[in-house]
Every structure is written in C-alpha cells, then in structure tokens.
DRENDO-1510 file (C-alpha; in Angstrom, 1 decimal, always signed):
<recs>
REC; n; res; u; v; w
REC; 1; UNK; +166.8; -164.1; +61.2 .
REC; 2; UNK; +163.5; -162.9; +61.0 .
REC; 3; UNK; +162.5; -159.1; +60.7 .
REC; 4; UNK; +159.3; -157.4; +62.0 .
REC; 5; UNK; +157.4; -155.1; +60.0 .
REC; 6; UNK; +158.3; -151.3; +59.6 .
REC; 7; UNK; +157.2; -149.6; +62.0 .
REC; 8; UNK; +156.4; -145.9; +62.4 .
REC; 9; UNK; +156.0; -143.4; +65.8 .
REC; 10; UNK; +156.4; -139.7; +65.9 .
REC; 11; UNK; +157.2; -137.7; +69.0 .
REC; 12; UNK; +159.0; -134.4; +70.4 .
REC; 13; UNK; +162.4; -134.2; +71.2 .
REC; 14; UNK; +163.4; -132.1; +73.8 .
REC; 15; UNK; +167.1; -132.6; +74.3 .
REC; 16; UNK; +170.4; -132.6; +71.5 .
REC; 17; UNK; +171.5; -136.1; +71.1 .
REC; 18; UNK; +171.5; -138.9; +74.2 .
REC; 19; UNK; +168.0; -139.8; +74.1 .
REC; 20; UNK; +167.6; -143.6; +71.6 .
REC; 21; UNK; +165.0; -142.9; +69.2 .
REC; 22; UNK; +164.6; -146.7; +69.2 .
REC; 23; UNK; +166.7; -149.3; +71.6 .
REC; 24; UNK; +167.0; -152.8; +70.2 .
REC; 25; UNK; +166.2; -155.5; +72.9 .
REC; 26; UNK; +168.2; -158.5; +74.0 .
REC; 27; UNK; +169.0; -160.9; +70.7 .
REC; 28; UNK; +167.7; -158.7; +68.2 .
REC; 29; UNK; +169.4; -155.3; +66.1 .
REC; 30; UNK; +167.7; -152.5; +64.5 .
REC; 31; UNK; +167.0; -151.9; +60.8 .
REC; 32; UNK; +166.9; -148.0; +59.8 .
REC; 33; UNK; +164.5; -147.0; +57.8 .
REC; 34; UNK; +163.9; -143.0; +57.6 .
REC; 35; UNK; +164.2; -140.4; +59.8 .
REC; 36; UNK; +162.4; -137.0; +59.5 .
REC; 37; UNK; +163.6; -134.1; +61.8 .
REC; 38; UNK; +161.9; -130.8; +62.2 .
REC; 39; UNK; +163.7; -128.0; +63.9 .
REC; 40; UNK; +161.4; -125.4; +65.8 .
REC; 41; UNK; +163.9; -124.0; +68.2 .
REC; 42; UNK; +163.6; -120.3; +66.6 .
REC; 43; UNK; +167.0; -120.0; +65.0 .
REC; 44; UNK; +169.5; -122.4; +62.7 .
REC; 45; UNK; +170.5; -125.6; +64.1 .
REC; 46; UNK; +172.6; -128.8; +62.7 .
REC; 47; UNK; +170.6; -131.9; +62.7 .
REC; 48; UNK; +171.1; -135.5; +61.6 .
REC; 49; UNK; +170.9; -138.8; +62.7 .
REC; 50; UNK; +172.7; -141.1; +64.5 .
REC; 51; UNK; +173.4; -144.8; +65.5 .
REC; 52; UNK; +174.8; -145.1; +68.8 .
REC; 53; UNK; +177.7; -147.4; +69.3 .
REC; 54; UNK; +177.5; -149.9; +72.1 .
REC; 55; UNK; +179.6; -149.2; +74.8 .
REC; 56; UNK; +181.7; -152.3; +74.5 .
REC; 57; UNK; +183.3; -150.8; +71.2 .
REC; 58; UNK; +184.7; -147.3; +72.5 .
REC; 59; UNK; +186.6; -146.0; +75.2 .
REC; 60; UNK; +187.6; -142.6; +76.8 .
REC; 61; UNK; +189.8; -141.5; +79.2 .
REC; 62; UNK; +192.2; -138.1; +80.7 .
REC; 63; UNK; +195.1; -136.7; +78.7 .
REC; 64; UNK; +197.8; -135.2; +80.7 .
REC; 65; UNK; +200.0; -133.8; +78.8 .
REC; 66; UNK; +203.1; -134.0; +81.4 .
REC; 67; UNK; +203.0; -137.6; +81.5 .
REC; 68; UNK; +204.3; -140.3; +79.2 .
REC; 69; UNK; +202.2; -142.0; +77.9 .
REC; 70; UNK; +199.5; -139.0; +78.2 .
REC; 71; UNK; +196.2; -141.0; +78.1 .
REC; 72; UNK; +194.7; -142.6; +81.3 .
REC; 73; UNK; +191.7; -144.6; +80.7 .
REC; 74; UNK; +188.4; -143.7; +82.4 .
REC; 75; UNK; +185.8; -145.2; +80.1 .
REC; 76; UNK; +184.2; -146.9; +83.5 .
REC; 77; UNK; +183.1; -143.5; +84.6 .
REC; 78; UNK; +182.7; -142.1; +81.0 .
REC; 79; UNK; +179.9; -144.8; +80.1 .
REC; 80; UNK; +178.6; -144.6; +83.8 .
REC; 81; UNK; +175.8; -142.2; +85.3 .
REC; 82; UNK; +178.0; -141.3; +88.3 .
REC; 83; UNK; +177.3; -137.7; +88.8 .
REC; 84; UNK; +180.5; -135.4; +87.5 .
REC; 85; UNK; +182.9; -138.1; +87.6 .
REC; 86; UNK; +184.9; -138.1; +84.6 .
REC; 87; UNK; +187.5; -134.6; +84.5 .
REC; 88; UNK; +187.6; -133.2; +81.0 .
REC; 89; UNK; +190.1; -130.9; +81.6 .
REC; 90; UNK; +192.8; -130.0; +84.8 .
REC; 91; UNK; +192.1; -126.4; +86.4 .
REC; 92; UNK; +194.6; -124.4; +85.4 .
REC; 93; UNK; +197.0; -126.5; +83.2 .
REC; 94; UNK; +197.5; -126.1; +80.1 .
REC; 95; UNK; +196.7; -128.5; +77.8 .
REC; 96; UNK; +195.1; -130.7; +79.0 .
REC; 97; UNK; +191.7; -132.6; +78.3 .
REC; 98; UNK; +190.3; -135.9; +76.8 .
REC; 99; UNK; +190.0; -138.3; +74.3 .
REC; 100; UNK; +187.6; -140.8; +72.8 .
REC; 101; UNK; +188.4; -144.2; +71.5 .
REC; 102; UNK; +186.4; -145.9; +69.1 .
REC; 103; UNK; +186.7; -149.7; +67.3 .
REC; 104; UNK; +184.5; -148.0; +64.5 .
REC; 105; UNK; +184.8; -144.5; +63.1 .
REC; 106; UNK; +182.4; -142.2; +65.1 .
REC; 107; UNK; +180.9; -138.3; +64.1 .
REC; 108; UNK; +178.9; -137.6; +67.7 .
REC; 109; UNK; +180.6; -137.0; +70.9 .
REC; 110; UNK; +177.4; -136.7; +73.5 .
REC; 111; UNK; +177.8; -135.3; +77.2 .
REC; 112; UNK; +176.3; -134.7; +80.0 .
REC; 113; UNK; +178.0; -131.8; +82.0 .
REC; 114; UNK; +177.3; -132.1; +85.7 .
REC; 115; UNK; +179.7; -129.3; +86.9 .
REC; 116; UNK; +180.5; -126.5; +84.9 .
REC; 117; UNK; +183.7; -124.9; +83.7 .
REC; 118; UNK; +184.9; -121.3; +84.9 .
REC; 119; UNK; +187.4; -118.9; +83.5 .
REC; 120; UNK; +188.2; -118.1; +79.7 .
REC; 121; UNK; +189.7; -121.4; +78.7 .
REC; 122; UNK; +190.2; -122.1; +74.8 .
REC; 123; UNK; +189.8; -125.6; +73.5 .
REC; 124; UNK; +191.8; -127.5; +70.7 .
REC; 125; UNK; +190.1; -130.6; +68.6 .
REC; 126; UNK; +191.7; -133.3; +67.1 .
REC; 127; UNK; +192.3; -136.4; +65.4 .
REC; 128; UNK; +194.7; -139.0; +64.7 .
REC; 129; UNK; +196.0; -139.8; +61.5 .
REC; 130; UNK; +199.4; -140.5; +62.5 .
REC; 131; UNK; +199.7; -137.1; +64.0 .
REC; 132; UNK; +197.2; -135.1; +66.1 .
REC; 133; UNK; +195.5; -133.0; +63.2 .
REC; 134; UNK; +193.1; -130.5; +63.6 .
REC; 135; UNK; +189.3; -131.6; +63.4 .
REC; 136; UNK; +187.0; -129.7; +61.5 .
REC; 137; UNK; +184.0; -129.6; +63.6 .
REC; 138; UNK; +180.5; -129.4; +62.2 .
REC; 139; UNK; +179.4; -127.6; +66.3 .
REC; 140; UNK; +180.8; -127.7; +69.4 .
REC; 141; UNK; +179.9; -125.7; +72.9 .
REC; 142; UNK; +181.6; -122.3; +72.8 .
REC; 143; UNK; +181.5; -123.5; +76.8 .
REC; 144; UNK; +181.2; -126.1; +78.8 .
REC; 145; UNK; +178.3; -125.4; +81.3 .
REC; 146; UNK; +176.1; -127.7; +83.4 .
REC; 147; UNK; +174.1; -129.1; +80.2 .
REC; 148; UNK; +173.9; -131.8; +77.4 .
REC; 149; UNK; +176.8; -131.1; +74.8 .
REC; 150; UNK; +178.1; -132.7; +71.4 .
REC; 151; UNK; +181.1; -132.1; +69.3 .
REC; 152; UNK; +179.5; -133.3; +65.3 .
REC; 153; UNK; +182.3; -133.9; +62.9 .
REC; 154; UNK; +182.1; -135.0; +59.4 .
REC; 155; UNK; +184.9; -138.5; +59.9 .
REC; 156; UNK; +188.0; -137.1; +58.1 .
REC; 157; UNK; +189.6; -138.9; +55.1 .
REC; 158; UNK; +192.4; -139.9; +56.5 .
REC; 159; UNK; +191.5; -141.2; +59.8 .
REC; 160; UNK; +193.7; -144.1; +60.7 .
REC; 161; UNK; +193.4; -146.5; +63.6 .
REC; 162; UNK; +196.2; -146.1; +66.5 .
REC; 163; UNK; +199.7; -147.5; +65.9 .
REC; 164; UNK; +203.2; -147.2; +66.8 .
REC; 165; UNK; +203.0; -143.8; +68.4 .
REC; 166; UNK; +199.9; -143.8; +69.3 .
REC; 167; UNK; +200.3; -146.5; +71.3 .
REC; 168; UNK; +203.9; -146.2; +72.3 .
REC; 169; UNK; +203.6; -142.6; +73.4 .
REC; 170; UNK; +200.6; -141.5; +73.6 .
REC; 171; UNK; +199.4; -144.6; +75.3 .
REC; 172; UNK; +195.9; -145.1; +73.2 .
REC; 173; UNK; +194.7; -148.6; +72.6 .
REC; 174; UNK; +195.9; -150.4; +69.4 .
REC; 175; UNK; +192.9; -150.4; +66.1 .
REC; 176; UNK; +190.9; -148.0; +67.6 .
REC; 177; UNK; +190.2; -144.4; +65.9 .
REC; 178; UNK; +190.5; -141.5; +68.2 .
REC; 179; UNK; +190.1; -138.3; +69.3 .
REC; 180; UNK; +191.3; -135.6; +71.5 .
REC; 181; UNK; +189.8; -132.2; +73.3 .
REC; 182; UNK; +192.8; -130.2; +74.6 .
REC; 183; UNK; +192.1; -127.2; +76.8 .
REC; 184; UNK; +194.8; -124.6; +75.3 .
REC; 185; UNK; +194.0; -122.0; +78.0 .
REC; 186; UNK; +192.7; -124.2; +80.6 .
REC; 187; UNK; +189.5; -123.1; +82.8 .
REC; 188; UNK; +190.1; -122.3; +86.8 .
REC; 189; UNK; +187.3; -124.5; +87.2 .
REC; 190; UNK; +187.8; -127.8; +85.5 .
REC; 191; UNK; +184.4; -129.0; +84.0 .
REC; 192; UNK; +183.4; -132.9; +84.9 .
REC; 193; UNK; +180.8; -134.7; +83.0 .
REC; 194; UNK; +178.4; -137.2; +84.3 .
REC; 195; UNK; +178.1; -139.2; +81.2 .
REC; 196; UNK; +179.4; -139.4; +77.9 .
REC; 197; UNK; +178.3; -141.5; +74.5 .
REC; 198; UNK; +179.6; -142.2; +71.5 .
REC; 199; UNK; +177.6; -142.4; +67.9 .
REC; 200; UNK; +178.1; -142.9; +64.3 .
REC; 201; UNK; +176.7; -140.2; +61.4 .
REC; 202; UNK; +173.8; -141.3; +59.4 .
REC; 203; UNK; +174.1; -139.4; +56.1 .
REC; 204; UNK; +174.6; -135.9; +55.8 .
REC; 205; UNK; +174.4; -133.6; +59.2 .
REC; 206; UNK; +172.0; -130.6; +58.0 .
REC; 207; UNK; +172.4; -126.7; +58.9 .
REC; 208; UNK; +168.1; -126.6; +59.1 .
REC; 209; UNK; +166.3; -123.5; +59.5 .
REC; 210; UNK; +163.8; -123.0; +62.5 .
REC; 211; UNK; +160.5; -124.3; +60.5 .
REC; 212; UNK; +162.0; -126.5; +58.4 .
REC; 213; UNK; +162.2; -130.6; +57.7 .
REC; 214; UNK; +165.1; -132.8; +56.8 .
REC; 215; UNK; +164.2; -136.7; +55.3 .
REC; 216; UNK; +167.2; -139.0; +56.3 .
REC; 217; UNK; +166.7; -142.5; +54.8 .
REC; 218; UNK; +169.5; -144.8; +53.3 .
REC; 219; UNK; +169.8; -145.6; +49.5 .
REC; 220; UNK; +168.7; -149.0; +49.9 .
REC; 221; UNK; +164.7; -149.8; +50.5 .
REC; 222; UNK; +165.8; -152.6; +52.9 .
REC; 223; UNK; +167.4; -150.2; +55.1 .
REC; 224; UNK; +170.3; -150.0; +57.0 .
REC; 225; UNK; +171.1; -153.4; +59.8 .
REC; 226; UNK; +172.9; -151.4; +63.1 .
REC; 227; UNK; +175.4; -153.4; +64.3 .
REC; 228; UNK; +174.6; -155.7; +67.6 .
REC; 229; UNK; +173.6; -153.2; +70.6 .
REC; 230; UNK; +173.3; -149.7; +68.0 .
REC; 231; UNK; +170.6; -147.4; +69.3 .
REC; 232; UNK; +168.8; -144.9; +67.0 .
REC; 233; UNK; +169.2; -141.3; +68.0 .
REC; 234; UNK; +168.1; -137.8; +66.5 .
REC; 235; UNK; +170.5; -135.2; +66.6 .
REC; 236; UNK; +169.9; -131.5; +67.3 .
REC; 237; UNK; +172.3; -128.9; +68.1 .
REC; 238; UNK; +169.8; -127.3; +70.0 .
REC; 239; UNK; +167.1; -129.0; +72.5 .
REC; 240; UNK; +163.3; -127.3; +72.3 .
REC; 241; UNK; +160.5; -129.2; +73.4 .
REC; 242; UNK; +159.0; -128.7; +70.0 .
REC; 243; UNK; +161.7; -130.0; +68.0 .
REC; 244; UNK; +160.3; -133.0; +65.8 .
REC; 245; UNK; +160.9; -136.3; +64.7 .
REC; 246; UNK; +159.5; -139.2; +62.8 .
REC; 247; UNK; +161.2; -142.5; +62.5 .
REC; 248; UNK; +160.4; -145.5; +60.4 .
REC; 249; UNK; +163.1; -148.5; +61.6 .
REC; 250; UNK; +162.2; -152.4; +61.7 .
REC; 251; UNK; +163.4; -155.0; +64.4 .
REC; 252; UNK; +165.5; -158.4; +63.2 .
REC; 253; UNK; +165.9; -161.2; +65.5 .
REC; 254; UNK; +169.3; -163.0; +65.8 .
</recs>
C-alpha cells in the first residue's frame, strides 16, 4: 500500500452534513488528517466531523408499530436519490417512524426531506441495548420540513448489536447496531425523504460560537485509515454559505 502526500484544500460549506469533504476513488481509502471548521452562520451551532459509512454496511427501513415484526426494510430507497420515496412516519398513527441499521456504530443520521411534515407531531429517539432506550441527542430538527436534517448523537455506552428480540420481534437484522425515530403524536402529513446517509463521529461534536474555529485531528501523526468506501464530511448543524472548513487527509492505495 502506498500513501500519497498530505494534502491540503480549503473551501465554503454551504449545507449541514451530506456533502464528502474528500471521496476516496476506486482501490484506494482515505487517511484523516485534521479538520478545521469555522462557524459564521450568526448564532451557536454543533459542528464536528464525520466519516461516512459506505452504503453496503447500514440499512434502514419503516417501523409499524401494529405489525409483528415492526421493521420493513427500505434501505433501496433510503441510499437512493428517488425524490420523497422513503416514509418516515404514517399520517396520523401513532407511533410510528423509522430505523437505521448499522454493521459499525454510527453518531450522524443525514436527510434529505423532499416533502414536508404537517400538524403538531412529537418524536421519540432511540436505541437498542436490549431494549429501546432513549437517545440522548446532541441536535435534531424540532420539524421535519422540505430541507437537509441530521439527528448527532454521542454513541451510548451500552450499545449492543441486535439479538434475540431484536430480531425475533422487532424484525432488525442480526450484528447490526440500530436506531429508531418514533412519531409519538404523528403528523397529518407524513414527511418522506429523498435520501438518507449514515456517518461515524470523528472526536468530539463542538457547540461553536458564530466566529469561532474548532481543530479536529486524531492523536496519532499518521492519521486515521477510513475503512474501504468512507467519505470525509464536515458537520454543521446549520448550513451558511460562509461556513468554513480546512482539511488535511492523505490517499492510500490498496
């Protein structure tokens, strides 16, 4: 394996998460090497980086929470650009909604909205860890409008894989870690995204305030090898045209 030199570019970021940074090429992976990120969207915002998982390693689909099992897979039109073509949530039915599956522990849920939710609905988050367990969430969209959302989490502790009833009942994939978004009080108008993606944390997310810088780099000069078909990509809770970043990362042929 043979790495390419560090290399450097700079450029504004105009949207919250689903725009690479850097994509690695057929037969090679990337090497992170820093990330700065400077917030100018006038008010607080979390930031962070992450590494995108590849879409061969996660999986998403509806929860119906009449049915046994509950989960229907969708990941086809989850990883697709098909315009509002994955349901999030049922118009008025309570609790239902979504769930993400992931062969590798995940803090970045990124979507594109393409038709937007109406009505007051409330929405649950959680995880599995044997039981559904609340998720304490870092941000999330107090609604889900015709837009680019994420739902940032800090992994939790005890975040197992799915077993037994997991898979018995709840009909999630075996070894995966996972997610769900119930809508508590669902919307009359169900919202449907377009696209979704899936991305690991990079060290700490950051509450930055407008103005200010946040150096993300790993502990190790080498850097950090993303697993085969990882993406770079900043993350801002709020997209501004004059948000910044800088990113060192190197290229390493398999």
């Amino acid at each position: 394996m043979y790495p390419r030199p560090t290399i450097a570019e700079s450029f504004n970021y105009d949207v919250k998460a689903k725009t690479d940074a850097v994509t690695p090429a057929s037969g090679e992976v990337l090497i992170f090497k820093e990330m700065q990120l400077e917030n100018n969207t006038g008010s607080d915002a979390v930031v962070g980086v992450g590494f995108k998982i590849d879409n061969s390693r996660w999986k998403a689909g509806q929860i119906d929470d009449s049915a046994t099992p509950d989960y229907i897979d969708d990941t086809t039109d989850a990883q697709d650009a098909g315009a509002s073509d994955f349901a999030l949530f049922t118009a008025n039915v309570n609790d239902d909604g979504f769930a993400i599956q992931s062969l590798d522990k995940f803090g970045a849920v990124i979507m594109q909205v393409g038709t937007a939710e109406a009505g007051s609905p409330t929405y649950e988050y959680t995880y599995w860890n044997g039981a559904w367990t609340t998720l304490s969430t870092l941000t999330v969209s107090s609604a889900y409008t015709v837009d680019e959302h994420i739902i940032v989490f800090a992994p939790p502790q005890d975040w197992i894989t799915n077993s037994g009833t997991a898979v018995s009942t709840v009909g999630l994939t075996s070894n995966y870690y996972s997610i769900r978004v119930r809508a508590t009080t669902a919307p009359t108008t169900a919202p449907l995204a377009t696209q979704i993606w899936v991305a690991k944390l990079h060290d700490h997310i950051k509450v930055l305030s407008s103005g200010s810088e946040y150096n993300s780099y790993p502990e190790d000069d080498n850097g950090i090898v993303l697993a085969g078909g990882e993406s770079i990509i900043p993350i801002f809770s709020a997209a501004n045209a004059d948000n910044h970043v800088h990113v060192k990362y190197s290229r390493l042929y398999t």
